[in-house]
Structure formats: structure tokens, C-alpha cells
PQR file of N, CA, C, O and H, with PARSE charges and radii, in Angstrom:
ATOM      1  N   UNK A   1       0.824  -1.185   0.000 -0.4000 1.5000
ATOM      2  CA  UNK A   1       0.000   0.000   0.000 -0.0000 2.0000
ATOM      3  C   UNK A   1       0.875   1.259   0.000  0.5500 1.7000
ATOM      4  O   UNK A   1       0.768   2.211  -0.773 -0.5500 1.4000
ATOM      5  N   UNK A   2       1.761   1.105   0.998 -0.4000 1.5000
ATOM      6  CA  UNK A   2       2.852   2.327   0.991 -0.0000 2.0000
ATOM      7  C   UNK A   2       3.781   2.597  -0.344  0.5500 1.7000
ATOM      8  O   UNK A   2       4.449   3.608  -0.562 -0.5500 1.4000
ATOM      9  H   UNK A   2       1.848   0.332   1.626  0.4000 1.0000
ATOM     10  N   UNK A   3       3.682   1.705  -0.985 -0.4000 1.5000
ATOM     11  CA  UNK A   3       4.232   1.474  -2.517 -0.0000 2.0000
ATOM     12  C   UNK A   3       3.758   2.166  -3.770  0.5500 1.7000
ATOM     13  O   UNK A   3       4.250   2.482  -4.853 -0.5500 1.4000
ATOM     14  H   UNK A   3       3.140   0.884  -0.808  0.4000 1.0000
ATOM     15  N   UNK A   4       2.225   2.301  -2.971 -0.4000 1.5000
ATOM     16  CA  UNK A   4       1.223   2.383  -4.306 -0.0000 2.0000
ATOM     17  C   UNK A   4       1.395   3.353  -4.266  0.5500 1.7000
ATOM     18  O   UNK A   4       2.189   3.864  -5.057 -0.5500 1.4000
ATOM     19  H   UNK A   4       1.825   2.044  -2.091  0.4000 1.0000
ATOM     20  N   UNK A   5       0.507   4.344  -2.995 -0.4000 1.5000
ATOM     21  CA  UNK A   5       0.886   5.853  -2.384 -0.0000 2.0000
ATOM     22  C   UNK A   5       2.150   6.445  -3.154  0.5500 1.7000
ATOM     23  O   UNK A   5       2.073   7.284  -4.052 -0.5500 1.4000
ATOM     24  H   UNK A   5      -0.138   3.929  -2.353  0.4000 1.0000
ATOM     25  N   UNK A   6       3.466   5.814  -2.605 -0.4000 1.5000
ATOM     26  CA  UNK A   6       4.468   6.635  -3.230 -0.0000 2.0000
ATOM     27  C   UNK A   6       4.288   7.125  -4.645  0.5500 1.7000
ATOM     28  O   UNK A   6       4.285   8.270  -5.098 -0.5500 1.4000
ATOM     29  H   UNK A   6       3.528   5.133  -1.876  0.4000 1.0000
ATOM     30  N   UNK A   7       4.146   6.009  -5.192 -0.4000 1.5000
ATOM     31  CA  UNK A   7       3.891   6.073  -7.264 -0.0000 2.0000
ATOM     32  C   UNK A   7       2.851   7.572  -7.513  0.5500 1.7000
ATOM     33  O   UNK A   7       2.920   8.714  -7.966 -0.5500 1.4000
ATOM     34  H   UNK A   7       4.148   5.079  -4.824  0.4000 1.0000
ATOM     35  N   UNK A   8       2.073   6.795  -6.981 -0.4000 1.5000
ATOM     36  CA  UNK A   8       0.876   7.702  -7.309 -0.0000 2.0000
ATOM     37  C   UNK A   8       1.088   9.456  -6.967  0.5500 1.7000
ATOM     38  O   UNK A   8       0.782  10.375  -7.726 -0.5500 1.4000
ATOM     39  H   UNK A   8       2.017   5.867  -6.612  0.4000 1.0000
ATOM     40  N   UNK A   9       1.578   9.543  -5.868 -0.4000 1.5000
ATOM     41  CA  UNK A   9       2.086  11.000  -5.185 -0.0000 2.0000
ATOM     42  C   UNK A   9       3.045  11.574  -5.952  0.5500 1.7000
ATOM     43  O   UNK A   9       3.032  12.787  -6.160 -0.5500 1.4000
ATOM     44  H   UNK A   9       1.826   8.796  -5.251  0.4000 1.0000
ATOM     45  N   UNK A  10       4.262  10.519  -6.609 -0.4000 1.5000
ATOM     46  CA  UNK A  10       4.978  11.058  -7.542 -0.0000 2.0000
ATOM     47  C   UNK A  10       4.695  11.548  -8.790  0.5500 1.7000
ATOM     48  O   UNK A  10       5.203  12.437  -9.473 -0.5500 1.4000
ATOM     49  H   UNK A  10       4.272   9.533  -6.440  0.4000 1.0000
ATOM     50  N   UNK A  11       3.502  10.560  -9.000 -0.4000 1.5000
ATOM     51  CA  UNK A  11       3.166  10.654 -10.639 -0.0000 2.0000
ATOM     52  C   UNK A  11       1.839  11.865 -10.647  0.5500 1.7000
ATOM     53  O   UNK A  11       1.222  12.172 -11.667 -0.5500 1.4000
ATOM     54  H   UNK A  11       3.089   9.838  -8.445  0.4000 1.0000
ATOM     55  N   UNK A  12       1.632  12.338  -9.528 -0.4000 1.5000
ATOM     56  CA  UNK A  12       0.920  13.389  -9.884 -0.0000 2.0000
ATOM     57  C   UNK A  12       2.093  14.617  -9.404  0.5500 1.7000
ATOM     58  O   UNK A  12       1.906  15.691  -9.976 -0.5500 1.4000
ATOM     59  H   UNK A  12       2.133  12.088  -8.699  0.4000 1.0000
ATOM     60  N   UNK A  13       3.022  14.590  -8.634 -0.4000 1.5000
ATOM     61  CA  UNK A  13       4.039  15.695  -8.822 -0.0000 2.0000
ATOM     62  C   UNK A  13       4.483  15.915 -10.165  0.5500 1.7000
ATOM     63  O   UNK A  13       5.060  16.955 -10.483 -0.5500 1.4000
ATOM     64  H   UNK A  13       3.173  13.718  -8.169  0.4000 1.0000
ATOM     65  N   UNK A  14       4.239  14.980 -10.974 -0.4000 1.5000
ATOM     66  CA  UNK A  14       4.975  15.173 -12.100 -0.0000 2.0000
ATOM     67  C   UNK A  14       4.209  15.884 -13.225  0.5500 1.7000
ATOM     68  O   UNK A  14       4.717  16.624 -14.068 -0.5500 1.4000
ATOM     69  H   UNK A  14       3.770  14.135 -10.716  0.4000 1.0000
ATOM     70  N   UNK A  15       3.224  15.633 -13.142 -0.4000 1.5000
ATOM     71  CA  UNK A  15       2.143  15.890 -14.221 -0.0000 2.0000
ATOM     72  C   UNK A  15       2.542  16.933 -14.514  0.5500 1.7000
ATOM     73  O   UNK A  15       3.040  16.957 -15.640 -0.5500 1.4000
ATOM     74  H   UNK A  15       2.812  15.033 -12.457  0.4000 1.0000
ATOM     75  N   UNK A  16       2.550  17.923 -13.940 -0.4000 1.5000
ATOM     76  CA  UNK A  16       2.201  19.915 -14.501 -0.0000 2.0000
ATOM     77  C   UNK A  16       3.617  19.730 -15.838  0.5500 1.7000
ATOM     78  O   UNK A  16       3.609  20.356 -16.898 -0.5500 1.4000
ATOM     79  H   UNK A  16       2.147  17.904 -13.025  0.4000 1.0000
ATOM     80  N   UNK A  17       4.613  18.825 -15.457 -0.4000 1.5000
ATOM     81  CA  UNK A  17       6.118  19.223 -15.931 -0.0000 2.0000
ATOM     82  C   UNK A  17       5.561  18.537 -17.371  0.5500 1.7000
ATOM     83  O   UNK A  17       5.656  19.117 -18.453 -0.5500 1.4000
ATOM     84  H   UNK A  17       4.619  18.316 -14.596  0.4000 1.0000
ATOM     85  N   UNK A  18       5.091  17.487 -17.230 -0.4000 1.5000
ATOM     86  CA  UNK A  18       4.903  17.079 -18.400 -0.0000 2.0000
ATOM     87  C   UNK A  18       3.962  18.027 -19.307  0.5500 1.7000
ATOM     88  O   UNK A  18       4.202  18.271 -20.489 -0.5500 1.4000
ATOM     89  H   UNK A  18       5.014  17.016 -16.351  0.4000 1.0000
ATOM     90  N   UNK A  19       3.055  18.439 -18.714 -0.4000 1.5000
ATOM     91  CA  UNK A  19       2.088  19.135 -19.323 -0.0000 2.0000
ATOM     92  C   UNK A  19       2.778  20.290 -20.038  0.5500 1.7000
ATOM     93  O   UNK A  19       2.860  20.592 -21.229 -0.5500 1.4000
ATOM     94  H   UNK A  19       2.861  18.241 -17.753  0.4000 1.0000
ATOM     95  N   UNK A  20       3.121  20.688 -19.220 -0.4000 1.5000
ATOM     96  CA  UNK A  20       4.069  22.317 -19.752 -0.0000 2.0000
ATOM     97  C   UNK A  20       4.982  21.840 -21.437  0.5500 1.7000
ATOM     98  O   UNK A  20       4.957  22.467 -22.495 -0.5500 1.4000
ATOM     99  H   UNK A  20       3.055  20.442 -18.253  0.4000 1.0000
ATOM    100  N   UNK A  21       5.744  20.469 -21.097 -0.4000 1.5000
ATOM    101  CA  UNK A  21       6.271  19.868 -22.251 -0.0000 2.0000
ATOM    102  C   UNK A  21       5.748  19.717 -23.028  0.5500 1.7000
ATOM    103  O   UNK A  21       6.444  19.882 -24.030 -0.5500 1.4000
ATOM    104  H   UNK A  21       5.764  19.960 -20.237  0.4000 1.0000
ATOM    105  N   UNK A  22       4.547  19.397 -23.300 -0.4000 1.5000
ATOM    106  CA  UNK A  22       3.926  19.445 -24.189 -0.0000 2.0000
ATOM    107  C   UNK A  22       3.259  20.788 -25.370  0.5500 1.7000
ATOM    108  O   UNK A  22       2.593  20.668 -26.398 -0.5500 1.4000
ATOM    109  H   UNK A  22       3.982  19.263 -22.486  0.4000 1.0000
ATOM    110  N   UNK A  23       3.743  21.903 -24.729 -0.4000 1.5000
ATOM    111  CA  UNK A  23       2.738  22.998 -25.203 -0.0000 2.0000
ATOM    112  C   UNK A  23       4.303  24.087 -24.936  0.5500 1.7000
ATOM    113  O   UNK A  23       4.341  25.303 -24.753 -0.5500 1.4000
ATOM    114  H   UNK A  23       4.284  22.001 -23.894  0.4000 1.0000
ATOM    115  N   UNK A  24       5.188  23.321 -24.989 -0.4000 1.5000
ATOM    116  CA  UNK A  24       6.795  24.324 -25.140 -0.0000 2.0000
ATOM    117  C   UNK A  24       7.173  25.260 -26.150  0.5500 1.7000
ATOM    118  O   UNK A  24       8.325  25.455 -26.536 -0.5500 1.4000
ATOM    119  H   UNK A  24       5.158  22.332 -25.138  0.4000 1.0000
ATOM    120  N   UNK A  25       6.569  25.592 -26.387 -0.4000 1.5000
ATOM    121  CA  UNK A  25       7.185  26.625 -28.037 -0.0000 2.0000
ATOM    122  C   UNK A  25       6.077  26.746 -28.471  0.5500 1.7000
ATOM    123  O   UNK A  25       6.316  27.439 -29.460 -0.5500 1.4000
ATOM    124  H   UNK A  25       5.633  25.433 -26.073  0.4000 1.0000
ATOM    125  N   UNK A  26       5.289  26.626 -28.471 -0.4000 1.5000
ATOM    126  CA  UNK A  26       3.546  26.499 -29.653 -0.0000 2.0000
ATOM    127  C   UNK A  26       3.379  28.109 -28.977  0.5500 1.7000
ATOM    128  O   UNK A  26       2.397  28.543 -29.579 -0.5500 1.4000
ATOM    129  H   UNK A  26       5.095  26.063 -27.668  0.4000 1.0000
ATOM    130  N   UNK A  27       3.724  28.894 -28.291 -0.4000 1.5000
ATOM    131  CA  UNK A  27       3.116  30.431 -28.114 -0.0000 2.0000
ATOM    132  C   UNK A  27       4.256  31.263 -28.116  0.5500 1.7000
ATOM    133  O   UNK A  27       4.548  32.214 -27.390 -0.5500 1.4000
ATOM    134  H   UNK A  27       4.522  28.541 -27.802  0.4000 1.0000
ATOM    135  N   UNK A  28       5.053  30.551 -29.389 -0.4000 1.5000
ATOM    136  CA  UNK A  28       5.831  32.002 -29.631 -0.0000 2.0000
ATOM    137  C   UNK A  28       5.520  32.834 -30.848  0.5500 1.7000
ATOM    138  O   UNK A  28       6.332  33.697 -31.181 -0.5500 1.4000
ATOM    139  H   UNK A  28       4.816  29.779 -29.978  0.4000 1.0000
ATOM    140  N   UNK A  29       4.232  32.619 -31.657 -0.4000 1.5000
ATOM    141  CA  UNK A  29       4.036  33.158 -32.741 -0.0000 2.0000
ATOM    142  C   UNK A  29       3.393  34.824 -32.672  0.5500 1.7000
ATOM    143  O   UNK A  29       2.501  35.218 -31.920 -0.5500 1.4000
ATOM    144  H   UNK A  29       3.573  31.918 -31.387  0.4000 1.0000
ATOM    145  N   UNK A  30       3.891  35.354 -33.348 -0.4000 1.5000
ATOM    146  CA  UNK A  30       3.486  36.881 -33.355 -0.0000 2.0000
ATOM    147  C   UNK A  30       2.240  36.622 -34.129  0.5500 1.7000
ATOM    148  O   UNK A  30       1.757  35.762 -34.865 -0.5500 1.4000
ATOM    149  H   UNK A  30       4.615  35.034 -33.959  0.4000 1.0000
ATOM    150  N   UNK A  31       1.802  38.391 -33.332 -0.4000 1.5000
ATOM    151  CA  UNK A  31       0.353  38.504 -33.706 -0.0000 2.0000
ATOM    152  C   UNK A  31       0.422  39.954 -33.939  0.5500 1.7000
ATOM    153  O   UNK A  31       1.431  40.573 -33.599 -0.5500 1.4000
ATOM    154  H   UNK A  31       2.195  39.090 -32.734  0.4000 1.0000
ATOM    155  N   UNK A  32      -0.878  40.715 -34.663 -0.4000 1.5000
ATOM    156  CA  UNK A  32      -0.504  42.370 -34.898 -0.0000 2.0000
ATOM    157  C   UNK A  32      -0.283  43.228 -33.341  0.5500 1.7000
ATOM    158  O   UNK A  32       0.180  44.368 -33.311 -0.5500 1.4000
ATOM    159  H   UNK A  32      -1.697  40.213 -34.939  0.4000 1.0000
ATOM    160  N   UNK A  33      -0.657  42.540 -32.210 -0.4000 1.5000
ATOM    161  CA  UNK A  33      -0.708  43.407 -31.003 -0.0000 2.0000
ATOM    162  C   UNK A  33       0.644  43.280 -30.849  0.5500 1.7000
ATOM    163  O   UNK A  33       1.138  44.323 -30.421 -0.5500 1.4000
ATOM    164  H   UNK A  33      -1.034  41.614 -32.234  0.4000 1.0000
ATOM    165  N   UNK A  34       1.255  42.597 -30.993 -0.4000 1.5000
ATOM    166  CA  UNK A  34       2.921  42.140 -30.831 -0.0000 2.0000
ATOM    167  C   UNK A  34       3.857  42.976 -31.780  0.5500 1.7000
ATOM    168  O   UNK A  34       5.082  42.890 -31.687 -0.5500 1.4000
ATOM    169  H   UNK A  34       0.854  41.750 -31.341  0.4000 1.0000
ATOM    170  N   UNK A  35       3.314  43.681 -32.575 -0.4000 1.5000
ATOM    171  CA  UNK A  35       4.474  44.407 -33.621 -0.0000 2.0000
ATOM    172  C   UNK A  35       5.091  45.523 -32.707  0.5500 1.7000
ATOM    173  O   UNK A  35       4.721  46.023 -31.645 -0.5500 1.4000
ATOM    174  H   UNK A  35       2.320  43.750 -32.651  0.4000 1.0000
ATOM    175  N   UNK A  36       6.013  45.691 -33.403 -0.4000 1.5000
ATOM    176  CA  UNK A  36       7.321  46.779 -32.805 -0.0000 2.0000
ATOM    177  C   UNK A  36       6.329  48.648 -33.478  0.5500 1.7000
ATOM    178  O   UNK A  36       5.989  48.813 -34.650 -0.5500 1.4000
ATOM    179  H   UNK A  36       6.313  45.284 -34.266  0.4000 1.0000
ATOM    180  N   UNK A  37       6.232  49.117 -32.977 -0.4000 1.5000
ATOM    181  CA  UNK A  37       6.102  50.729 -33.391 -0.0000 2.0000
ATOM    182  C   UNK A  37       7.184  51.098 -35.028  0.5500 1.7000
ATOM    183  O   UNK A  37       8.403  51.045 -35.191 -0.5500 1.4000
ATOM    184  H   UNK A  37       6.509  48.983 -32.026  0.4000 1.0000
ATOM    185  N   UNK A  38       6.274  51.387 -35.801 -0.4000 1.5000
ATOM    186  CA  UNK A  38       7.168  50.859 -37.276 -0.0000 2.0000
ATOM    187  C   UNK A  38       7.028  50.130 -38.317  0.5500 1.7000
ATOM    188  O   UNK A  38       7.273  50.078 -39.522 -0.5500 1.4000
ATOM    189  H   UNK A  38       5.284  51.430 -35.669  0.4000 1.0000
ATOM    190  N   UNK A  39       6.325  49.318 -37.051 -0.4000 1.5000
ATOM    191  CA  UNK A  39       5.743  48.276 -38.663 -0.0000 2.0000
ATOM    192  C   UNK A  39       4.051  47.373 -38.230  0.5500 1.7000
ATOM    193  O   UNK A  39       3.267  47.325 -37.282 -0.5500 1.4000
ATOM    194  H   UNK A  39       6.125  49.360 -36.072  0.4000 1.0000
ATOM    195  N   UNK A  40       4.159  46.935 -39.258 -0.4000 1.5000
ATOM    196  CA  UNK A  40       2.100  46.676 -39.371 -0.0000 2.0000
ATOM    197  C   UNK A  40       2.277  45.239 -39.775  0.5500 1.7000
ATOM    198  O   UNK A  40       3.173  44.734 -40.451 -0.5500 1.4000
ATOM    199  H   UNK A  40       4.795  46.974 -40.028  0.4000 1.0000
ATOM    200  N   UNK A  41       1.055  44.607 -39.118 -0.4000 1.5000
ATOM    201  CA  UNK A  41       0.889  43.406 -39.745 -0.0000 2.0000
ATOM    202  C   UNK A  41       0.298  42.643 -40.906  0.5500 1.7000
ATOM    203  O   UNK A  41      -0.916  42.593 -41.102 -0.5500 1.4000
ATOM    204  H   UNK A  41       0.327  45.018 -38.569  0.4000 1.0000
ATOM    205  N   UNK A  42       1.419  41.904 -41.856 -0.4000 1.5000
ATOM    206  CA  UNK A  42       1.197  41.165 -43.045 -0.0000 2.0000
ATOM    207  C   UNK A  42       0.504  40.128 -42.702  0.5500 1.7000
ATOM    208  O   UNK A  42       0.844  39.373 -41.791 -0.5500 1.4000
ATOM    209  H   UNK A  42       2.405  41.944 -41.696  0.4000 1.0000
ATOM    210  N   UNK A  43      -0.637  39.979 -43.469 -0.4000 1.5000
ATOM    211  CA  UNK A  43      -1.396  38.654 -43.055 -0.0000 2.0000
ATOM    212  C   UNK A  43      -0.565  37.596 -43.732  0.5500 1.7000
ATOM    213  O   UNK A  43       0.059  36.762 -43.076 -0.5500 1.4000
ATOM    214  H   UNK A  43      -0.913  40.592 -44.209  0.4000 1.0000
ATOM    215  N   UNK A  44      -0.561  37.629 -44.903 -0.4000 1.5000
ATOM    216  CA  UNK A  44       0.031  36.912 -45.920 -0.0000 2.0000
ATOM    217  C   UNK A  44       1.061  36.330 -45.357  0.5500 1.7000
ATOM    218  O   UNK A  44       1.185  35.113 -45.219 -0.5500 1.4000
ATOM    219  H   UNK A  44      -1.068  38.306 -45.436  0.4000 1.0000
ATOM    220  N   UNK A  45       2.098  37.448 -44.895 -0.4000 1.5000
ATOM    221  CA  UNK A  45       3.590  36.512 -44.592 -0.0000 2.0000
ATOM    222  C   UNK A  45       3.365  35.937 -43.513  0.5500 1.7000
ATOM    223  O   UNK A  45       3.983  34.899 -43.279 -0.5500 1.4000
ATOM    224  H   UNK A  45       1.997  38.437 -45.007  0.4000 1.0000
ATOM    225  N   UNK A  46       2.273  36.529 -42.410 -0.4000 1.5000
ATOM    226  CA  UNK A  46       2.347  35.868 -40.934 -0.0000 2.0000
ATOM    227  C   UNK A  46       3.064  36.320 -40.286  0.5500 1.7000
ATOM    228  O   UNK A  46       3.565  35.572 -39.447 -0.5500 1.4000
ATOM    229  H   UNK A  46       1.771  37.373 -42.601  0.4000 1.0000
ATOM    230  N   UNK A  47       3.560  37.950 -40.316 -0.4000 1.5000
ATOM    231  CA  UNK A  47       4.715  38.354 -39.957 -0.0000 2.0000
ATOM    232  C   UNK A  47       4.655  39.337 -39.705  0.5500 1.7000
ATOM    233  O   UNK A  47       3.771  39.866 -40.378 -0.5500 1.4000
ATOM    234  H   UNK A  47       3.153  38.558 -40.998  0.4000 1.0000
ATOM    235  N   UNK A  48       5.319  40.295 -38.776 -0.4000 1.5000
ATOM    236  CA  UNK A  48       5.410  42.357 -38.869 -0.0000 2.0000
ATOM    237  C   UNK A  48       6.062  42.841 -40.160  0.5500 1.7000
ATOM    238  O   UNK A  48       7.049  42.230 -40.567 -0.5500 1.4000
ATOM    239  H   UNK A  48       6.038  39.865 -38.229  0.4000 1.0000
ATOM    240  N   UNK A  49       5.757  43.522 -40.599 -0.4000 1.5000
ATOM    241  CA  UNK A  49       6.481  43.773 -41.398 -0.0000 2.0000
ATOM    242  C   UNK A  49       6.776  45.697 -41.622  0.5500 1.7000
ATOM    243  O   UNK A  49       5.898  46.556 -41.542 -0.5500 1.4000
ATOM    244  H   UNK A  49       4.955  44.019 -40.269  0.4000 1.0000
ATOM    245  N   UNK A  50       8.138  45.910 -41.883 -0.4000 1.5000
ATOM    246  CA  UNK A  50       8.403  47.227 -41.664 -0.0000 2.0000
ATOM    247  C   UNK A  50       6.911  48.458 -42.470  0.5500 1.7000
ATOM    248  O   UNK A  50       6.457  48.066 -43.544 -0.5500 1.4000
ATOM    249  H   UNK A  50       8.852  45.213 -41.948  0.4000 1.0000
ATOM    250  N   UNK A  51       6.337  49.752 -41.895 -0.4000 1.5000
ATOM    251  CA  UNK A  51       5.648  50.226 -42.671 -0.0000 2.0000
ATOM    252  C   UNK A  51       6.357  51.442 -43.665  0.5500 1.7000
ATOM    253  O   UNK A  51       6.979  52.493 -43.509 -0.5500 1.4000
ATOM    254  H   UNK A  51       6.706  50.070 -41.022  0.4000 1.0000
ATOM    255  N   UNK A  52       5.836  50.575 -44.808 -0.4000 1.5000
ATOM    256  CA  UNK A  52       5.901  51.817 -45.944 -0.0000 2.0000
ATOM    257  C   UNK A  52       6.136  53.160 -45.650  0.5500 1.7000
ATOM    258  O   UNK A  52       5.336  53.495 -44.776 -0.5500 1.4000
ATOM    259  H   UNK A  52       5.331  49.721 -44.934  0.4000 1.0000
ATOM    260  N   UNK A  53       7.197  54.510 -46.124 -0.4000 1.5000
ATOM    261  CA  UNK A  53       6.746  55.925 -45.890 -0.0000 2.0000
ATOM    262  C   UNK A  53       7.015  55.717 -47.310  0.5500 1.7000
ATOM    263  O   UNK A  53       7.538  54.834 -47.990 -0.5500 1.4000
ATOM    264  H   UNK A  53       7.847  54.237 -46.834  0.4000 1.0000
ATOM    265  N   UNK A  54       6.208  57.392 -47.606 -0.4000 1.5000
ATOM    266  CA  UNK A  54       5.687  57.872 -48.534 -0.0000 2.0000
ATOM    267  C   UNK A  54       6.712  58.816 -48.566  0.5500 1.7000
ATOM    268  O   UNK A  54       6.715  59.695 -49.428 -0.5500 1.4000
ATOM    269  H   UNK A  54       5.784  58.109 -47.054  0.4000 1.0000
TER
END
């Protein structure tokens, strides 16, 4: 019983770490609220892109 307990206590300490692993890099993509002052967002490229002067 004291066996089981341990596993189990561990294997839910562990969970969040795994979880987080899973979803590691998937929210680094820019969005238009994310552009730098300068430039506007290209839908097309998926990207900021510098703005045009005239």
C-alpha cells in the first residue's frame, strides 16, 4: 500500500512538468498586437512587417 501511495504522489508531482512539455514553443508566434512601433501586420507573410513611408 505504501508502494502504491508513493507512485501515485509522484506521478501526480509530475504531471504539470509534463504538461508544460507538451505545449513548449507552440506560443511564440506573433500577432498584430505584438508588432514593434514601425511596422504593421502582413497577413500573408504571418509576420510584422516594416511600414511603408511615402
Amino acid at each position: 500500500m505504501k508502494t502504491t501511495t508513493t507512485l501515485a504522489a509522484l506521478a501526480i508531482a509530475l504531471l504539470p512538468g509534463f504538461a508544460f512539455a507538451q505545449c513548449a514553443g507552440k506560443h511564440t508566434e506573433q500577432t498584430a498586437a505584438s508588432c514593434m512601433a514601425g511596422t504593421t501586420w502582413d497577413a500573408v507573410k504571418g509576420t510584422c512587417v516594416e511600414t511603408p513611408s511615402s
